[in-house]
Each structure stands twice: as C-alpha cells, then as structure tokens.
C-alpha positions in Angstrom: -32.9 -21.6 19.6 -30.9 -23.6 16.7 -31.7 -20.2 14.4 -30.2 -17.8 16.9 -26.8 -20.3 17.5 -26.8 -20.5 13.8 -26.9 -17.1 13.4 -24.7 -15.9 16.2 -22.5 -18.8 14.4 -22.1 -17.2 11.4 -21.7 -13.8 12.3 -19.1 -14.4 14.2 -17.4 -16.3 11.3 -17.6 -13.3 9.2 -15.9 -11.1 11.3 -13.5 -13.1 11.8 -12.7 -14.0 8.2 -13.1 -9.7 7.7 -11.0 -9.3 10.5 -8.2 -11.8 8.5 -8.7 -9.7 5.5 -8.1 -6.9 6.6 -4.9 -7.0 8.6 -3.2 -8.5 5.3 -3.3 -5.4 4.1 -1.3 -2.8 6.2 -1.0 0.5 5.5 2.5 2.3 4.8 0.8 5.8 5.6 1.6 5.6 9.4 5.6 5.1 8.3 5.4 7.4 5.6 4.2 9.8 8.5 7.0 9.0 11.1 9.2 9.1 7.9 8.1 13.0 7.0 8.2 14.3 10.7 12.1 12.5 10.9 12.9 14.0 7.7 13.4 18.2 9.0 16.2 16.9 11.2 17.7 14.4 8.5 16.3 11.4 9.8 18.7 11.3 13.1 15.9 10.1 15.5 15.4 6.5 13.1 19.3 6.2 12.1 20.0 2.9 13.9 23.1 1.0 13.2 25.7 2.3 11.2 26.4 -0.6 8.2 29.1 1.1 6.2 30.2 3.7 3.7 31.5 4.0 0.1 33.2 6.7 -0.7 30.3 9.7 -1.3 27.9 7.4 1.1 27.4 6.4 4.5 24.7 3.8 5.5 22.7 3.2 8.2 19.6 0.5 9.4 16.8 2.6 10.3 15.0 1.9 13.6 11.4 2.7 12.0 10.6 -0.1 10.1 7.7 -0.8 7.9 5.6 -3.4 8.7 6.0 -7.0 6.7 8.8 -4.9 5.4 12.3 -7.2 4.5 15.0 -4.4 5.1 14.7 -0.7 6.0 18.1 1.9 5.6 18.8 5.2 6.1 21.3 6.5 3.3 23.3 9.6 3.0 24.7 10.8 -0.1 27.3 13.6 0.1 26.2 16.6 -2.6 28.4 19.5 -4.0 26.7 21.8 -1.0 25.4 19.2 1.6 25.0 15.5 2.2 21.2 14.3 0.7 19.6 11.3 2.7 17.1 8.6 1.8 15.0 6.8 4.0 14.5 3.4 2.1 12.4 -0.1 2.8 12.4 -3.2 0.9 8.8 -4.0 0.8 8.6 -7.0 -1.6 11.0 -9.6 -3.1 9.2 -12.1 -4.9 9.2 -14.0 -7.8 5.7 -13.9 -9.2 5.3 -11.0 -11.3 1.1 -11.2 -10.3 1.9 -10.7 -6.6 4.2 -7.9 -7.5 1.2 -6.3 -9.2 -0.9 -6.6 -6.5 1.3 -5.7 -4.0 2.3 -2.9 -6.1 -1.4 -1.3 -6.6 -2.6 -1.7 -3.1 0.2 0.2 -1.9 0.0 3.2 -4.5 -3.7 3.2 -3.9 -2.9 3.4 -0.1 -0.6 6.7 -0.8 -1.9 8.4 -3.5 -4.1 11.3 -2.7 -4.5 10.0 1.3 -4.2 12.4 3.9 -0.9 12.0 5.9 0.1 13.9 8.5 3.0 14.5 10.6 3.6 16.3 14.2 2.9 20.2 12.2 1.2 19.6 9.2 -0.9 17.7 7.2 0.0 16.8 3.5 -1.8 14.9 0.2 0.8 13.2 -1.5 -0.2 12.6 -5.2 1.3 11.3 -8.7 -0.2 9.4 -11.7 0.0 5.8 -12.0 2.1 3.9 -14.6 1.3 0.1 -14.0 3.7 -2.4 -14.0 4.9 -4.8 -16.8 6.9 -7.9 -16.8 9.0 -6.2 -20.5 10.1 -3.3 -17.8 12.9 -4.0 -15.4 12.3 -0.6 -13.8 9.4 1.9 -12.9 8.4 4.0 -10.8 5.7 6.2 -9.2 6.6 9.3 -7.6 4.2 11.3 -5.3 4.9 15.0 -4.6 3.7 16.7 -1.8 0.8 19.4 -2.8 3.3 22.7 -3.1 0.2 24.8 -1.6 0.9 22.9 1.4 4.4 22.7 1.4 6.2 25.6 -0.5 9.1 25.2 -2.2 9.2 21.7 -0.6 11.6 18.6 -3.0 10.2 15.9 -0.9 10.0 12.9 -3.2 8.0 9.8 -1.7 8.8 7.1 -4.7 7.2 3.4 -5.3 9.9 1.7 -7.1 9.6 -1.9 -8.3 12.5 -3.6 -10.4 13.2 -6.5 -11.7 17.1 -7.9 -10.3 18.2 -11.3 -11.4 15.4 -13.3 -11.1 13.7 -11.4 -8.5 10.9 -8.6 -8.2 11.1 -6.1 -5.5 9.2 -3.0 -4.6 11.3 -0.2 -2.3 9.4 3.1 -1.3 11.7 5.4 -0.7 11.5 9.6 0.9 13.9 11.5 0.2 14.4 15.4 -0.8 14.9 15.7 -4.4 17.5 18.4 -5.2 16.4 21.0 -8.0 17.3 20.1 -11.5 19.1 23.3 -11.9 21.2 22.7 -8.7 22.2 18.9 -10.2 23.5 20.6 -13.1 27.3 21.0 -13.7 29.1 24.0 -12.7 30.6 25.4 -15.8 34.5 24.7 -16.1 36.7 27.8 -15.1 39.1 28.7 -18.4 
C-alpha cells in the first residue's frame, strides 16, 4: 500500500512540475494568428485607444494583447499612396542579456516554420536565424510568409531585440512591407 501512495505521490508531482513548465512558455502563434486575420482590414477590429499622433503617424493601443506581453500598439504611418500600419508588442525588457537570449530563441523557434492559420488560410512563416550578441545594439529576424501560399503578399512578421539605454527588449512586430521599388524616390520634375 505505502508503494502505490508513493507512486501515485510522485506522479502526481511530475505533472505538476510539467504542468509549471510548460505554461512558462506561451506561444505567440495564437496572436500572430488574430494579428494576420485583423491585418486585411488594417487592424480596425484590435485598434483600441487612440494615444496620439506625430505628424506622418497616428497611434493607437491594441485590444489584442500578447500574453506576458509589457505594451501592445497599433501604428499607422502615412505613405506617398496610403497610410502603412504595424501591429507592435513589447515582449521583453530586461536587463540580463542571457534571459534576452533565451527569450529570444524560444520565441523564433515557436514562429519559424510553424503552421499558423487565420479565419481563410493557412500560412508557414519562415526566415534564418541570426543569434543575438551583447556587441549588437540591434537585430533582427524577419519571417516571410511562403509566397506559394500567399502571392504577391509583403507581410513582414519581425523579432526585433535592441539594446536602449541600459535595457534589452524584444518587439515582434506584422506589418506589410512596401516594395523596394515603391520606397524609392520619385524622380524630381525639371
């Protein structure tokens, strides 16, 4: 009888301590999703609050937010032809470059090459990997959605960590990337 407690015991020890490991790590693809789906009618279904604008910019918190996320924003840039918006979230500010790291690799391994899907497709968003270093104050991993499954599709889903003041933080960031020949000056009339 002492066996079996002892055995029940510990089994249910593990799961709990499984359980605990894995809700620390939450997955952005569920967001990402919501993010993609808002994204064909410019985000207007998660534009919360409006915060502000700058000339060429208008801001706005954005009712979707990722989990254990700090801030999340809706931005819209105004473009030549149209205005261009990003939906932004502040995953990470910390101080210790190894938790950065960490942080930093289990969410690019959680995106790249994962199946997300929204209410009419499904997509595989992939990119290489450029790891982290404390010499960089900047980097970046941009995923691209396959082009077979989206033609002619700019979307941009971008890991960002950077190093400001004293401070590292990682953003991930969707937003439609406008061609390189369309960002281009016009030429100057003579």
């Amino acid at each position: 009888m002492k066996k079996i407690c002892l055995f029940l015991l510990t089994g249910a020890f593990c799961g709990t301590v499984a359980a605990q490991i894995k809700t620390t790590t939450v997955s952005v693809k569920p967001t990402i999703e919501r993010v993609l789906t808002s994204y064909a009618y410019q985000y207007s279904d998660i534009k919360g609050e409006r915060l502000g604008s700058d000339p060429g910019t208008v801001q706005f918190t954005s009712s979707l937010q990722t989990p254990g996320s700090v801030e999340n924003k809706v931005i819209g840039y105004t473009g030549k032809r149209q205005t261009y918006w990003v939906w932004e979230s502040k995953l990470l500010v910390t101080e210790d470059f190894d938790e950065l790291k960490r942080k930093y690799k289990a969410i690019y391994t959680d995106i790249n090459g994962g199946l997300i899907k929204t209410t009419a497709r499904r997509f595989v968003a992939t990119g290489p990997y450029e790891s982290p270093s404390e010499e960089q104050r900047l980097w970046s991993n941009q995923f691209r959605i396959n082009e077979s499954q989206a033609p002619h599709s700019n979307i941009i889903i971008d890991l960002v960590a950077e190093n400001i003041g004293f401070e590292w933080v990682i953003w991930l960031r969707v937003y439609d990337k406008e061609r390189d020949a369309d960002m281009r000056p016009t030429d100057r009339e003579e």
